[in-house]
C-alpha positions in Angstrom: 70.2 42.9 83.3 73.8 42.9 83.0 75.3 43.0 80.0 78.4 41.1 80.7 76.1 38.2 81.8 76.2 35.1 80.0 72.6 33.5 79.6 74.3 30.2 80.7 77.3 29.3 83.2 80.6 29.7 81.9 83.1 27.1 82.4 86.2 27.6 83.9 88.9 26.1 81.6 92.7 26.7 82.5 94.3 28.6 79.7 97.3 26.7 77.6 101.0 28.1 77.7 100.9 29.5 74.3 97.7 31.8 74.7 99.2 32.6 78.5 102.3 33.8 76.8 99.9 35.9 73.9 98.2 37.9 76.5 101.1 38.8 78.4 103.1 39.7 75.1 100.2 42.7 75.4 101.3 44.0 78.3 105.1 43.5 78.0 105.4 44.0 73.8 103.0 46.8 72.8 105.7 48.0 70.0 109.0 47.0 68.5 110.4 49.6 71.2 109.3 47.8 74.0 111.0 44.8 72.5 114.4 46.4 72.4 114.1 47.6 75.5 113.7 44.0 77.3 116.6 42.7 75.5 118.6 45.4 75.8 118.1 45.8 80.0 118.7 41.7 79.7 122.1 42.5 78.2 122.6 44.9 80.7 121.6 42.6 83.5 124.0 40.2 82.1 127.3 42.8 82.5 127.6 43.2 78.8 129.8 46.2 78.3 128.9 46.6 74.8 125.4 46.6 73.4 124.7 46.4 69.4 121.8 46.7 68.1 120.0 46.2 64.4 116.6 46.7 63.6 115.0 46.4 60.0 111.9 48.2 59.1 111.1 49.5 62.0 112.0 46.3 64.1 108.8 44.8 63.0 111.0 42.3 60.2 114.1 42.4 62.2 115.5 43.0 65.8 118.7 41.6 66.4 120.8 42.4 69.9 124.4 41.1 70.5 126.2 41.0 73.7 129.3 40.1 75.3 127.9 39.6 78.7 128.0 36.2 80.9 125.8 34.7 78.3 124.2 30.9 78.9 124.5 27.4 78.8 123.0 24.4 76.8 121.2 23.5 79.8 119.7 27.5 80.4 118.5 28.2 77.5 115.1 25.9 77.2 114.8 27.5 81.3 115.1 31.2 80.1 112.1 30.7 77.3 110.3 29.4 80.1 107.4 32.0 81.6 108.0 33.2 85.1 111.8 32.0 85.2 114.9 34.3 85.7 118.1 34.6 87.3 117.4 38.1 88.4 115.7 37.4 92.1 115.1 33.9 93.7 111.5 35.0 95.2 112.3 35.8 98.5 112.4 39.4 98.7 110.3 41.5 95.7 111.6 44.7 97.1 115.2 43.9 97.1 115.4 44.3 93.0 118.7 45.8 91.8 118.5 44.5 88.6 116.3 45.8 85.3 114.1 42.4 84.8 113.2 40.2 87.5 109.5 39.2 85.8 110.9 36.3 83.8 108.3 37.4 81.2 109.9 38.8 78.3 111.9 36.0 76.2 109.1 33.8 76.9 106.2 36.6 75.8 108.6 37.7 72.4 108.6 33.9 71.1 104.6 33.8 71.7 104.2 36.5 68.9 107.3 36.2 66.5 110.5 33.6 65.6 113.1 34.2 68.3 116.3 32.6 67.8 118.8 32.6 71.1 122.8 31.8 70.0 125.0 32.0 73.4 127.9 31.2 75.3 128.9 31.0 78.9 132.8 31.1 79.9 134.3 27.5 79.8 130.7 26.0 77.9 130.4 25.4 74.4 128.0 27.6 72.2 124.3 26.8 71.7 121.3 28.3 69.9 117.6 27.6 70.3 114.9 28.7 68.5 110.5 29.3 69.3 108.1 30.1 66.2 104.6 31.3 67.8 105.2 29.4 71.6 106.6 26.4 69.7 110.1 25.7 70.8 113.2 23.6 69.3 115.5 21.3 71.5 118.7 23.6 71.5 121.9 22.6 69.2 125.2 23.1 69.4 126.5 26.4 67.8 129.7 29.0 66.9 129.3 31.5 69.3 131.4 34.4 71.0 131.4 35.1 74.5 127.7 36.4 75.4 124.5 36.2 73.6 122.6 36.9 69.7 119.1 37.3 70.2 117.1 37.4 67.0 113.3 38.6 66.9 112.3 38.2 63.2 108.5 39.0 61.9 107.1 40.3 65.2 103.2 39.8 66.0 103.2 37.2 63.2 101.2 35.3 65.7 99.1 37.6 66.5 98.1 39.8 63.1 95.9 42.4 64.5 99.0 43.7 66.6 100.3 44.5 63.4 97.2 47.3 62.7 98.3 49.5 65.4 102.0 49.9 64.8 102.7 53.1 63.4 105.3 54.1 60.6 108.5 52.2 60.1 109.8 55.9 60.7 108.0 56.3 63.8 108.7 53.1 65.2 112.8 53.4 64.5 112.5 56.7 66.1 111.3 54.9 69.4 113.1 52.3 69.3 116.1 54.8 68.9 114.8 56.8 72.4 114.7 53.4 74.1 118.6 53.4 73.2 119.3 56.7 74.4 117.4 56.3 77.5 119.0 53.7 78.4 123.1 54.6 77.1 122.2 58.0 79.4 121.9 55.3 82.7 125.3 53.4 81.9 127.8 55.4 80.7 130.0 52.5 81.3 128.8 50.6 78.4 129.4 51.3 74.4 125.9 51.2 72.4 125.7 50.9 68.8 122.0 51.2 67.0 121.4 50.2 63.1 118.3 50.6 61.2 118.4 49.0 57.9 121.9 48.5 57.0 122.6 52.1 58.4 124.0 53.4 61.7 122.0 56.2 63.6 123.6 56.2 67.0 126.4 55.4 68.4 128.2 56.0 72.0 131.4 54.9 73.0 131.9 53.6 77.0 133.0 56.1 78.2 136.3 56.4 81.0 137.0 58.1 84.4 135.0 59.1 87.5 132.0 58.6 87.5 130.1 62.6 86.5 132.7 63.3 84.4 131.6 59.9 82.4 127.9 60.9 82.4 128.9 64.4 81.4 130.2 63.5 78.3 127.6 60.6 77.9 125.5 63.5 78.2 126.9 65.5 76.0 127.4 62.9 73.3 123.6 62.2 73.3 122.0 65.2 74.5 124.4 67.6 72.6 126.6 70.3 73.9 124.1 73.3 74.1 122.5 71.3 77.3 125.4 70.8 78.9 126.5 74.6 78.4 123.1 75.3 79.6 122.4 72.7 82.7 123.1 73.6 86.4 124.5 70.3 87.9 122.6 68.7 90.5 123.9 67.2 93.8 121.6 66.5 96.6 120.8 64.1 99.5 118.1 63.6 101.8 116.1 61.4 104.1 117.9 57.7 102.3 117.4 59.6 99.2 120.1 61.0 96.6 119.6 62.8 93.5 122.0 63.9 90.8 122.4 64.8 87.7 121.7 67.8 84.8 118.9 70.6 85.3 118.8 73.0 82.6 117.8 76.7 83.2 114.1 78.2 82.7 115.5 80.0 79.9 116.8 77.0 77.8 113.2 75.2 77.4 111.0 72.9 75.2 108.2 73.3 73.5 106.7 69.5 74.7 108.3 67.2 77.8 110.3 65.4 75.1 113.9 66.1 76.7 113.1 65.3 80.8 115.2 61.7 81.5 113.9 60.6 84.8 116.0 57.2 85.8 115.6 55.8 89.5 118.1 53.5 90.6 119.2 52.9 87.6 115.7 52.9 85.8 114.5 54.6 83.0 110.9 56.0 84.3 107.8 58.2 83.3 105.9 58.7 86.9 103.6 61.2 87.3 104.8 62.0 91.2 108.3 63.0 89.5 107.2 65.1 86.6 104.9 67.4 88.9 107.5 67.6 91.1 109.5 69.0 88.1 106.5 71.7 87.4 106.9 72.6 90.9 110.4 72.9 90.6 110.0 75.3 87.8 106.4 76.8 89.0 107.4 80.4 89.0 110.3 80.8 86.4 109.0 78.7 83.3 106.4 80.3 80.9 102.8 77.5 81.1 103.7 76.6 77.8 107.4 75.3 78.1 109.1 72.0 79.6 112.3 72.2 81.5 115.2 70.0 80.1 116.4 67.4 82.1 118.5 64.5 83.2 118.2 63.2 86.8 118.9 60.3 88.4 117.1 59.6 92.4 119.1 56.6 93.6 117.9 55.3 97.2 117.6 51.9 98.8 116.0 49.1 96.8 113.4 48.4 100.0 112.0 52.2 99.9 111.0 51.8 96.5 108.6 49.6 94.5 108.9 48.4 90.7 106.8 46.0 90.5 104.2 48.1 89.5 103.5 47.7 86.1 104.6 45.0 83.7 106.6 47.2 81.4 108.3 48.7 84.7 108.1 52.3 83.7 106.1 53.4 86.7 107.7 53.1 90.1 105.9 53.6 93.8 108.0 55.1 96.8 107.6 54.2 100.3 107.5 57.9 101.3 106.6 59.8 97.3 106.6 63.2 99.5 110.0 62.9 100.4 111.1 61.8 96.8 109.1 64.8 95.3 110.2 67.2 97.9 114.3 66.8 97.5 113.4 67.3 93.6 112.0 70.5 94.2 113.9 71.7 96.6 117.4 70.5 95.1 115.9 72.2 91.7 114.7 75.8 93.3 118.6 75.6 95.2 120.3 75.4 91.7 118.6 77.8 90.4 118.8 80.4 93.1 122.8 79.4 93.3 122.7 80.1 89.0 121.7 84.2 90.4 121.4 86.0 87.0 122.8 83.2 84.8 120.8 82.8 81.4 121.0 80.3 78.6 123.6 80.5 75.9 121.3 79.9 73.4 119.6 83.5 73.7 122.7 85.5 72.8 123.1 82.7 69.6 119.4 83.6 68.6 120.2 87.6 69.5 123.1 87.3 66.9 120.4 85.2 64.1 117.9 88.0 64.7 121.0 90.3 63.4 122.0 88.6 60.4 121.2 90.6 57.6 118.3 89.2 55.0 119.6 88.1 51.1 119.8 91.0 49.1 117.5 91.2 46.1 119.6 90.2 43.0 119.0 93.5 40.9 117.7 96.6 42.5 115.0 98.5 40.5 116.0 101.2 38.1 113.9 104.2 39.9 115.8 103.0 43.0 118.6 105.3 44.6 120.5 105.2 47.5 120.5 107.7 50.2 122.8 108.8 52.7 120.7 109.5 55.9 121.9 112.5 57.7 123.5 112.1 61.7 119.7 113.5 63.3 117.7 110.8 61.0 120.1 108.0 62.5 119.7 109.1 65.7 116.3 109.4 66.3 115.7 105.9 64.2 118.3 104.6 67.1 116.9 106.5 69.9 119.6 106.2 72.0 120.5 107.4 75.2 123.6 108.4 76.4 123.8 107.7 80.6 124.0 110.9 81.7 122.0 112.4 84.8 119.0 114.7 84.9 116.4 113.4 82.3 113.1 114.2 82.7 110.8 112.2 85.1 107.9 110.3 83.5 104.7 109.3 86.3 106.2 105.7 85.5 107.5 103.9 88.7 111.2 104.9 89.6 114.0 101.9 90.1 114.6 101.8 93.7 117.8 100.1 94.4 118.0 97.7 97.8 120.5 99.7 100.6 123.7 98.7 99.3 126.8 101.3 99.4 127.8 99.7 96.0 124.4 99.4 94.2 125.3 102.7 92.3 129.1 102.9 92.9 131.1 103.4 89.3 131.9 99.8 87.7 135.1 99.8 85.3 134.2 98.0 82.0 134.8 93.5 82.7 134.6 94.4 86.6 131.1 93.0 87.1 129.8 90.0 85.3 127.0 92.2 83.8 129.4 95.1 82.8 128.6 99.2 83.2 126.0 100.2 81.9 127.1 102.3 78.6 123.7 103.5 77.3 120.2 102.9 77.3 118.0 102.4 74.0 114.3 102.8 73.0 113.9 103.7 76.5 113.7 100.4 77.3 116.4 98.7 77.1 120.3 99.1 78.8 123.3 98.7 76.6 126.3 97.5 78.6 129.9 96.5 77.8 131.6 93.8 79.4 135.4 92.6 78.9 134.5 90.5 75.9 131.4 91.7 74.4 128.2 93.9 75.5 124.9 92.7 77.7 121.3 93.8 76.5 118.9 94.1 79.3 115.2 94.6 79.3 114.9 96.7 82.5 111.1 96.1 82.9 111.4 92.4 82.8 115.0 92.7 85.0 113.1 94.8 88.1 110.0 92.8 87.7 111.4 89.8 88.4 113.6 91.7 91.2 110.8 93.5 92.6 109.1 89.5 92.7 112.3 88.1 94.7 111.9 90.7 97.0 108.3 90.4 98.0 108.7 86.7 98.2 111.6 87.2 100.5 109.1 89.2 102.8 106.1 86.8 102.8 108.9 84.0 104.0 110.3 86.0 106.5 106.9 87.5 108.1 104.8 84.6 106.5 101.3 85.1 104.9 98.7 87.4 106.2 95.2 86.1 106.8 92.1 87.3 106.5 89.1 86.0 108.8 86.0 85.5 107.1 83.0 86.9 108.6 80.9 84.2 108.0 83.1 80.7 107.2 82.4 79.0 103.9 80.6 75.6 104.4 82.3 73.4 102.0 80.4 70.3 101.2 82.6 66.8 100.5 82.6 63.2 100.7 83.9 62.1 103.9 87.3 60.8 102.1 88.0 63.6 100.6 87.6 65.9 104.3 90.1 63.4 105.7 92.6 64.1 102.9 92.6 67.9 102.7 92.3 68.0 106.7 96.1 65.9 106.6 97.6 68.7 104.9 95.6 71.8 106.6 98.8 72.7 108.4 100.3 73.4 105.4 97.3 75.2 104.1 97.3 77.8 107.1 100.9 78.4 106.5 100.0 80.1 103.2 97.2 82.0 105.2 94.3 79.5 104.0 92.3 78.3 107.3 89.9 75.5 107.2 88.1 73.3 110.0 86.0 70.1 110.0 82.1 71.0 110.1 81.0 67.5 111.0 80.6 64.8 108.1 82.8 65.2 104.9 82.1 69.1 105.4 84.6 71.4 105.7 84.7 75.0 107.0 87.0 77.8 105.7 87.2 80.2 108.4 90.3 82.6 107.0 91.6 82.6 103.7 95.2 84.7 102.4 94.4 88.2 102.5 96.3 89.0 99.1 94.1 86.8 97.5 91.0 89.4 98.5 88.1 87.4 95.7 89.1 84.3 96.2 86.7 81.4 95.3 87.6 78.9 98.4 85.0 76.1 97.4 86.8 76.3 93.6 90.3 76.2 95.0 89.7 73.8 97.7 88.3 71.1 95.0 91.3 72.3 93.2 93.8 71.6 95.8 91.7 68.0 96.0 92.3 67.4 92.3 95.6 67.7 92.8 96.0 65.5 96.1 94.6 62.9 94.4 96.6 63.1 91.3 100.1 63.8 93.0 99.6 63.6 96.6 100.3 67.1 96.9 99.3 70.5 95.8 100.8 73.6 95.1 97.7 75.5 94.0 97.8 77.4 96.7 101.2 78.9 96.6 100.8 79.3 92.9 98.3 81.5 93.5 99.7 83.7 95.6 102.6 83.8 93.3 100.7 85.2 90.9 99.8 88.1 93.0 103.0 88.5 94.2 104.3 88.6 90.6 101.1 91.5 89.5 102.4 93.4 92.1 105.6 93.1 91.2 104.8 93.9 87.5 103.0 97.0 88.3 105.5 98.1 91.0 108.6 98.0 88.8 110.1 100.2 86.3 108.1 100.7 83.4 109.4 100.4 79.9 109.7 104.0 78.0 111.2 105.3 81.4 114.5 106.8 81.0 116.7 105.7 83.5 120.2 107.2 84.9 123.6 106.2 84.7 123.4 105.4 88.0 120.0 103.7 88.4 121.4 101.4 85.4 124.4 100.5 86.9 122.3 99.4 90.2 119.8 97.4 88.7 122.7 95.8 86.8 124.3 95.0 90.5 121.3 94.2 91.8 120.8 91.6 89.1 124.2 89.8 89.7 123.3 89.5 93.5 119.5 88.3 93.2 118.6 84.5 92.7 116.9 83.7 89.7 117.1 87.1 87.6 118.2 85.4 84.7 114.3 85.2 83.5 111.2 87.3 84.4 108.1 86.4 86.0 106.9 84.8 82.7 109.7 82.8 82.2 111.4 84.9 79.2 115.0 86.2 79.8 115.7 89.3 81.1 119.0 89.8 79.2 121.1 88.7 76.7 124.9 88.7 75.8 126.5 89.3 72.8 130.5 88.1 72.8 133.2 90.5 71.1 134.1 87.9 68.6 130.3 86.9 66.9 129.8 90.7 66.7 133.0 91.0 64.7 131.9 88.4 62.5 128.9 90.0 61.7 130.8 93.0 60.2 132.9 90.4 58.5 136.3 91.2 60.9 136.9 87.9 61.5 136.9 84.5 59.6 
């Protein structure tokens, strides 16, 4: 019997305006947050150049936001509480949405579940306010108003208690409401914001002036803080009706959760899942499994290839062609990065030059306690360093072959080369060397590794990937569906050297299979690759994998740390750095050097103020 079975016939009553308006408060108010958010776009939408908002614990007592926008007259305002009514679209075309609201939901949905009070005034009109408690709604009266609109929310899910149990903290619930702001400041850089939480400012940005990048690069900077910007490669690209731009930081300069990726299309604040895997692809082979690239992008196209109306809350989007949004993001992010060469972040010299501050020193030392002067052998062997002169002894460790360059090991003066000459090499495992302003630390394992990586993949691209045949295919057995999907992107497949066939029904048979990946599991990574089809529509299992051969071999191929090296093999791996695309980081996604300027050294020893 089934459970959700009346035992008699249910009568089919049509639902009254206030309980309409309840139930879709739950899909477009789950928090104070999302409240903000719908007035805020609604100033927006209205041209408002300046935004202020005040909450008051948490927005759940309080959420006021003033505009100076177009604002409304006496006769709009009764309309604009009114479900399914806006002046966003007129119906006729659902794709042809330039504006943030077009649902005609919001206004009417916040005064089902709290007191909204609306003051407003249109150019040439007279000022009016209106008020709704819980769906009931007052004729509107004439009122003192400014240009643009005052929208009160006060006692939010009054109406509807049990909302109230699943709010969190009056902290936690500022500090969203206060990422709705900044979300939203980052996609109009024209307009000033101003946020106050109980009586007391917590952001605040200025409109900013000028062209348009330079705008959102100081927007940027304002709310994302200077260290990004020092640290973000700017993006620029344009493809197939699609153009992205905006700030990509490097692998190096990372988060420990996905709380700083801004993804805004057309406009839009989002969180879609095609985007952020396009992001891990992106990143795939220069960011450690445990970090989250910082970014801020922006994918602008025509209103007609994409579709918003996905999703109440309109934080999930749907693209006419998704692999052509998701490939420009990878492709304009793995460009950047390979244009950056051996760029890494600023912020690993700052933590360098941490690790060097000395600790406090104890107040009183003990009375047995006596200084000693070491002698010059005790400090040199507890530096171990190496001066970089020819003819050390050989070690069975793998030797640093330079690529055929006539200047890979030609002498470099001292600020000629962006990495500097190599000066001295220390613990046998790491190169000292000074540049025109300060000195460069390199970890000569990770450096060639990730060399010795760039190279190999440079040679599977150029002579593609070598397949082996099986000598007896592997019968893969799937739902007929599923065949049909993984057959569409087979051509793909057999570029990476993986080979499969139909075998009537939903089976499918693997008949070669990449010859670097020599135990591979093909029914596991073929259900893999599905998993991710039907998650993202693509998969880059595959190429992941053979990454991570590439990258073994690479590991065990390059030079080995407690190898001493020569002047000369130094100085080439320091040129060969400059000139190869994405040395900045190793395989893992840690960097392979760090820089340490002239003047933060001379503050450590207390030469300079």
């Amino acid at each position: 019997m089934n459970s959700h079975a009346p035992h008699i016939r249910p009568v089919i009553r049509q639902l009254d305006e206030a309980t309409a308006n309840r139930i879709a408060a739950g899909e477009v108010v789950e928090r104070p947050a999302s409240a903000v958010k719908e007035l805020v776009e609604n100033a927006l939408d209205a041209g408002a150049t300046r935004v202020e908002i005040c909450i008051e614990e948490g927005g759940k007592r309080l959420i006021r936001v003033t505009d100076d926008g177009c604002g409304m007259t006496p006769q709009d305002l009764p309309l604009a509480l009114s479900r399914h009514a806006t002046s966003k679209i007129d119906g006729s075309d659902l794709l042809a949405i330039t504006s943030f609201g077009f649902r005609g939901e919001a206004l009417a949905s916040l005064g089902a579940v709290g007191r909204l009070t609306i003051t407003s005034r249109a150019p040439g009109e007279e000022g009016a306010v209106i008020a709704v408690t819980g769906g009931r709604m007052t004729p509107p009266r004439p009122a003192a108003a400014n240009r643009g609109s005052v929208v009160e929310l006060r006692d939010l899910f009054f109406a509807t208690p049990a909302r109230l149990k699943f709010l969190r903290t009056e902290r936690a619930e500022t500090q969203a409401v206060a990422e709705v702001v900044r979300r939203l400041a980052m996609a109009e850089p024209y307009v000033g914001f101003c946020l106050s939480a109980d009586g007391r400012e917590i952001f605040r940005a200025d409109a900013e002036q000028g062209e348009l990048f330079g705008a959102l690069t100081t927007r940027l900077t304002r709310i994302m803080g200077p260290e990004f910007i020092d640290n973000a490669l700017p993006i620029d690209a344009e493809r197939d009706g699609l153009a992205l731009t905006g700030f990509a930081a490097l692998p190096t300069y990372s988060r420990g959760a996905a709380v700083a990726q801004h993804l805004f299309v057309n406009g839009r604040p989002v969180r879609d899942k095609l985007l952020t895997g396009a992001l891990r692809a992106g990143y795939m082979d220069v960011m450690a499994a445990s970090r989250y690239p910082a970014v801020v992008l922006f994918l602008n196209c025509d209103p007609q290839l994409v579709d918003v109306n996905v999703h109440p809350a309109k934080a999930e989007v749907r693209f006419r062609d998704p692999q052509a949004a998701r490939g420009l993001i990878v492709s304009a992010l793995r460009h950047a990065m390979a244009q950056a060469g051996h760029r890494a972040s600023t912020t690993v010299g700052a933590a360098t030059l941490r690790a060097f501050q000395p600790e406090p020193a104890p107040t009183r030392a003990p009375a047995a306690w006596r200084p000693e002067t070491p002698s010059a052998p005790a400090i040199r062997a507890a530096l171990d360093l190496q001066a970089p002169e020819a003819g050390f002894a050989e070690t069975p460790s793998a030797r640093y072959e330079p690529v055929q360059d006539d200047t890979a090991a030609a002498p470099v003066a001292t600020g000629e080369a962006p990495l500097g000459a190599a000066r001295a090499q220390v613990h046998e495992n790491y190169i000292i060397a000074q540049t025109l302003d300060g000195l460069v630390i390199v970890d000569q394992h990770a450096a060639h590794e990730r060399l010795v990586y760039e190279r190999l993949k440079a040679q599977a691209e150029a002579n593609g990937i070598a397949a082996q045949a099986l000598l007896i295919p592997e019968i893969v057995e799937l739902a007929e569906t599923d065949a049909a999907r993984l057959l569409s992107v087979a051509d793909d497949m057999a570029a990476l050297g993986l080979v499969i066939e139909p075998f009537g029904g939903g089976a499918i048979a693997v008949r070669e299979v990449p010859a670097l990946l020599a135990r591979l599991d093909a029914s596991a990574l073929i259900r893999d690759i599905l998993d991710d089809l039907a998650d993202q529509g693509s998969s880059d299992r595959l190429r992941a994998r053979i990454d991570a051969v590439l990258s073994s071999m690479a590991c065990h191929g390059s030079v080995r740390s407690g190898r001493r090296m020569t002047a000369e093999e130094m100085n080439a791996l320091l040129r060969e750095m400059e000139r190869t695309p994405k040395s900045g980081q190793c395989n893992h996604g840690r960097p392979t050097w760090v820089k340490l300027h002239l003047n933060d050294i001379e503050r450590l020893f207390g030469r300079r103020d």
